[in-house]
N, C-alpha and C positions, 0 to 999 in steps of 0.2 A: 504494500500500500504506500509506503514512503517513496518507491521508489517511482509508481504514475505523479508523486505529489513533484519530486525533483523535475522529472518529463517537464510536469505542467508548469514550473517554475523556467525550464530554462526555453519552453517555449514562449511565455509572458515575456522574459529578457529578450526574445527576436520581436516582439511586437513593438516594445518600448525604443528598442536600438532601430527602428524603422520611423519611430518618430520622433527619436533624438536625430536622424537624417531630413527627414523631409519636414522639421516642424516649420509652420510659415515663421515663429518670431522667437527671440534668444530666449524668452522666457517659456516657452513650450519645451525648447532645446533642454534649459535646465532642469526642470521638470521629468522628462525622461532621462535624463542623466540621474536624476537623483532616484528615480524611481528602478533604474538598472543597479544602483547602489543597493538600494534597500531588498532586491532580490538576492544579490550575491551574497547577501546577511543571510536572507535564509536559506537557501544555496547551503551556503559555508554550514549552516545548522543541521540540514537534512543529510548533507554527507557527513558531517559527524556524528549524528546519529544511525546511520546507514551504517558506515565503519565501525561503530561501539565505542567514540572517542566521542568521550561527552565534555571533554576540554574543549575543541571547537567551538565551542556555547562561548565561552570566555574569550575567543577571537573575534564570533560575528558580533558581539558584543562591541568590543573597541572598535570595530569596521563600520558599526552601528553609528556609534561618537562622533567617529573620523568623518562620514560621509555629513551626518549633522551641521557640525561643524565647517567644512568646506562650501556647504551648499549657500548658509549662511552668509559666509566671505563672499561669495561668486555674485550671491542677489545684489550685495551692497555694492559691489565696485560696480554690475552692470548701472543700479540703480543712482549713484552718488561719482561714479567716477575714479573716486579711491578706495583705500578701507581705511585710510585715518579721518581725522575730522578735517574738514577742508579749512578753517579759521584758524588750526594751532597749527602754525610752523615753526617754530622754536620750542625749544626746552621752557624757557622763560615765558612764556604764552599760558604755559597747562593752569588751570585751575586749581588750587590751592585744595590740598587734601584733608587739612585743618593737621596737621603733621608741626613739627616743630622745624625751622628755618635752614 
């Protein structure tokens, strides 16, 4: 049974990689990019399970994190340009953390 569920996972991963190609706009684009991430999570899960390596849980996990995270960065720079704040260019600029001098 896990293993029709891997089939059906890595056939969803050619749907999504079909319209991370053809999406009309960057934001579609990333969108199946993020969503061929969050397959190869479980992916990475059903083969560790299929194998009897239930450590794999602890990798699609961090792969989990990591795509999170990246996806996050990628909206902001498409959306903002950068990933800093566009007003602080200097050290001396940052906002005061109530920290001592």
């Amino acid at each position: 049974m896990l293993s029709a569920a891997t089939i059906a996972i890595l056939v969803a991963m050619a749907l999504a990689l079909f319209r991370a190609l053809a999406g009309p706009t960057v934001f579609d684009r990333i969108l199946a990019v993020n969503s061929i991430a969050t397959f190869t999570m479980l992916l990475i899960a059903a083969v560790g399970f299929l194998t009897e390596r239930p450590d794999f849980l602890d990798i699609a996990l961090v792969y989990a994190l990591i795509n999170f995270i990246g996806t996050i960065a990628v909206q902001k720079y498409f959306e903002h340009g950068a990933l800093h704040h566009p007003g602080l260019e200097h050290e001396d600029d940052m906002p005061d953390a109530g920290g001592p001098p």
